[in-house]
C-alpha positions in Angstrom: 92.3 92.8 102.8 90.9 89.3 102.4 91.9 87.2 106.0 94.8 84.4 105.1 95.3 81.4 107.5 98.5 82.1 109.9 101.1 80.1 111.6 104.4 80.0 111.3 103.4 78.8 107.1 101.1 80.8 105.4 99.7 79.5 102.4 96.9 80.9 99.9 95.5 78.8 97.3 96.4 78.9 93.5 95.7 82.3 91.4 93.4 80.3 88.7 91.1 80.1 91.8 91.8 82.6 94.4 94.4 84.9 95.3 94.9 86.2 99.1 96.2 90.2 98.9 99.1 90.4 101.7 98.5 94.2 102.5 96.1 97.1 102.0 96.2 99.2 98.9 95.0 102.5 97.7 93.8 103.0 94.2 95.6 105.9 91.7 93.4 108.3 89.9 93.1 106.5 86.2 93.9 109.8 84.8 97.0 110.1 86.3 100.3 107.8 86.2 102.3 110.0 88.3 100.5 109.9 91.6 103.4 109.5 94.5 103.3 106.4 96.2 104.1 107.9 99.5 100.4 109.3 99.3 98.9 106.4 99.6 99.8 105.8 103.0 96.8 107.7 103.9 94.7 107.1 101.1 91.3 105.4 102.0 91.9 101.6 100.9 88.8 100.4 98.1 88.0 97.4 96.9 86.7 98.0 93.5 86.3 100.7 90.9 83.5 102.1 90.2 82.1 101.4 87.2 82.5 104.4 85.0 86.6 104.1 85.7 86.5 100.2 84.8 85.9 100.4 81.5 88.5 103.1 81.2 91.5 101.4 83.2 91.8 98.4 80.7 92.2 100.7 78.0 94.9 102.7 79.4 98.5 102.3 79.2 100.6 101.3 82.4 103.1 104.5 82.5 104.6 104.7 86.3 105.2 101.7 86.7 108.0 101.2 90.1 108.4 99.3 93.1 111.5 99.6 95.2 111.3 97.0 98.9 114.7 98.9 99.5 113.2 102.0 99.6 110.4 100.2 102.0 107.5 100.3 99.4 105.1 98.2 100.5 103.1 98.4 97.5 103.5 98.4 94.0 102.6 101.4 92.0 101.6 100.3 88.6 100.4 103.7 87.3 96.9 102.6 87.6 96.7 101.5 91.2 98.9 100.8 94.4 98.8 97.6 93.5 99.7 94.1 96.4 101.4 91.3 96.9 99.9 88.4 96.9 101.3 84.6 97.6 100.0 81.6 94.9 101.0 77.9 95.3 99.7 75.0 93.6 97.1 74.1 96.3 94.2 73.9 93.8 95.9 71.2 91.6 96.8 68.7 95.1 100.2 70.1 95.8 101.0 71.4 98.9 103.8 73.5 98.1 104.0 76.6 100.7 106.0 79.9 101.4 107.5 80.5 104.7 107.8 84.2 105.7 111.1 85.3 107.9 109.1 87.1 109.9 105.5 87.3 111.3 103.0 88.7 109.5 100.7 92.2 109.9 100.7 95.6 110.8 98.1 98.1 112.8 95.8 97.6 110.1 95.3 94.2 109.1 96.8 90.2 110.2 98.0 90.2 106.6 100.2 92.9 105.5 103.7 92.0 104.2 105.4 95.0 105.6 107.3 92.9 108.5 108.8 90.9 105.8 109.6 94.2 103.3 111.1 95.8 106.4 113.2 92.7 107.2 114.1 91.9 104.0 114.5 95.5 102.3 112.2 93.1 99.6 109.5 90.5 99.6 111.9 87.7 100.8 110.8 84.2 102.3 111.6 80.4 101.8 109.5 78.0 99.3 109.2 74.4 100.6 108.3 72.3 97.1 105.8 69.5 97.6 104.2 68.0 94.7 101.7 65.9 97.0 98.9 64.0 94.4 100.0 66.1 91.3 101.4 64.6 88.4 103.9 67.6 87.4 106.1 69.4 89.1 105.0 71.8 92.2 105.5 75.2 92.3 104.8 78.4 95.0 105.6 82.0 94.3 104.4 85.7 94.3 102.7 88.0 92.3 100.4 91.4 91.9 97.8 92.4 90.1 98.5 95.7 87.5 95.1 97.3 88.4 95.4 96.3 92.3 92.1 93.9 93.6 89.9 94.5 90.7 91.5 92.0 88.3 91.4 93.5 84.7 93.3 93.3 81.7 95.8 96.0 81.3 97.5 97.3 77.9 101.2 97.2 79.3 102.8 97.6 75.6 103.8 101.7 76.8 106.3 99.7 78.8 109.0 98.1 76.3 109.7 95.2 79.2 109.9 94.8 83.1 113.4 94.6 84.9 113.9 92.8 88.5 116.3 92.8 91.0 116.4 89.3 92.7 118.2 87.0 94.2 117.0 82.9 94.3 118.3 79.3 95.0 116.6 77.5 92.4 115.4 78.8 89.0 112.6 80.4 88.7 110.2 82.6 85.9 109.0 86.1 85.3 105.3 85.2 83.4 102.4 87.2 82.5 98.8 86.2 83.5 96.7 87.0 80.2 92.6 87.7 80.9 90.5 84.5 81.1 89.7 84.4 77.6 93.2 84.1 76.5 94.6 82.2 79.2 92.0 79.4 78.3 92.8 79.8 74.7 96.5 79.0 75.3 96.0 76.4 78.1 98.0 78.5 80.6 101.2 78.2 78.5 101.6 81.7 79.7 104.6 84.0 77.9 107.8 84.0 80.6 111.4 84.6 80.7 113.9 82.3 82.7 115.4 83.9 86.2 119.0 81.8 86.8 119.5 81.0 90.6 121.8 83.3 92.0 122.9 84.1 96.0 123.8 87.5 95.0 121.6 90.9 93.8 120.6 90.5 89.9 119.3 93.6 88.0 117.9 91.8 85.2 115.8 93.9 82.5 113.6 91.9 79.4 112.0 93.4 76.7 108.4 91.8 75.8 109.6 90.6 72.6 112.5 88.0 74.9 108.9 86.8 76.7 108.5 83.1 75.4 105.8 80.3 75.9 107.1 76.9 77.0 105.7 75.1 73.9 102.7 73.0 75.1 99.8 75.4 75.0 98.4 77.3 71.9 100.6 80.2 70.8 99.8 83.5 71.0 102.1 86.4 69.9 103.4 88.6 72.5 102.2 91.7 70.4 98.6 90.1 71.6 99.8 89.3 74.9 101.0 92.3 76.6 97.7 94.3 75.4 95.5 92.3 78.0 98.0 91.3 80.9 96.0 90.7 84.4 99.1 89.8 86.9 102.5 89.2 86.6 104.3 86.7 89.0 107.6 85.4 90.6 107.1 81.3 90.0 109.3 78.7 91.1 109.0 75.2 89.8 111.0 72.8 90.4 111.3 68.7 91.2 109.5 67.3 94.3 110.6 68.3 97.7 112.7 71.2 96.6 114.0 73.9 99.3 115.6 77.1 99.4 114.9 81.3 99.4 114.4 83.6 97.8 114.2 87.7 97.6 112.8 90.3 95.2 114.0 94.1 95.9 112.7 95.5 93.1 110.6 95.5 89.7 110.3 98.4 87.5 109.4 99.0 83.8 112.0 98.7 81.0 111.7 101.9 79.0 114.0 101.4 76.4 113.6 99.1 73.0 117.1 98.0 72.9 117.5 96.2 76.8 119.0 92.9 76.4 
């Protein structure tokens, strides 16, 4: 796992450039979707694929897809690889938006594993602190995972109907999917999302792809296109200069039914 600066803020710079993993993960046999999560706690942590899975893994459907921080997962298993979290703010652009953990940082392994707040939290829990510093729009901080863990690729995630999240937050924020580069410079980042209310108690909220909208600025592209290549999907709050407040997610897990809401 890649070192992150620590204090009592961490921050990591913006996914377009870099994204910091927050704890070790094992990758899942691409063959198999139904490898138990609990195994990977002694799996041998990798860093890549090798190259004759590569190829194979952005072809393949995400099936088993789950993560539960209730059930003290501490990584997600996307049915392709035990996939991390990793913290994004809008560093790259001249904010200086941060996420403040609840609790320190680290475990035996590595400085940066998120298991501390998981335990804590019973989910990936912490408090943004908005700061638009010399942007001209709006800052934003928030969390997010990769769907084939720390190689980056684009995943088919149609097999999966939609995503559902159990959260709770004190400003709005979004669900969005992070297309491959291609595509994400094609549509100018005007990435397909759906809107998360604020709310101070649990939410189990479940969207099918089809509810998964762009905002309006970028190019369109249809979300039939867009879930076939998705590399990341994040937790993203935006909101006006200097805004506060926490947040917690306790679980995500795939929507497999055509008919949610």
């Amino acid at each position: 796992s890649a070192s992150t600066e620590q204090d009592d803020t961490i921050t990591s710079s913006s996914p377009e450039s870099s994204s910091e993993p927050l704890s070790s993960s094992s990758f899942i046999d691409a063959s198999s979707s139904s490898t138990d999560a609990s195994s990977s706690s002694g799996a041998e942590s990798s860093s890549s694929l090798d190259e004759s899975s590569s190829s194979e893994l952005v072809a393949l459907n995400v099936g088993g897809f789950s993560w539960s921080g209730k059930a003290g997962e501490y990584t997600i298993n996307t049915g392709l690889a035990y996939a991390e979290w990793y913290m994004f703010n809008d560093s790259a652009e001249g904010g200086l938006s941060t996420i403040t953990w609840p609790v320190p940082l680290g475990n035996d392994i590595t400085n940066d594993a998120i298991d501390p707040v998981i335990d804590e939290c019973g989910g990936i829990c912490g408090t943004f602190n908005l700061n638009q510093g010399s942007m001209d729009h709006k800052p934003y901080a928030g969390v997010a995972f990769n769907l084939a863990g720390k190689d980056a690729l684009p995943v088919d995630i149609t097999y999966m109907w939609g995503i559902c999240i159990t959260y709770t937050s004190d400003a709005t924020a979004v669900l969005e999917l992070v297309l491959d580069d291609k595509k994400e410079a094609a549509i100018n980042h005007d990435r397909p999302h759906v809107t998360l209310m604020p709310t101070s108690s649990a939410q189990d909220v479940c969207t099918v792809w089809e509810k998964f909208e762009q905002a309006g600025w970028g190019n369109p592209i249809s979300i039939d296109e867009a879930v076939k290549s998705v590399v990341s999907i994040r937790f993203r709050i935006e909101a006006a200069d200097s805004t506060t407040g926490k947040f917690n997610i306790m679980e995500i897990y795939r929507q497999t039914c055509c008919d949610a809401p």
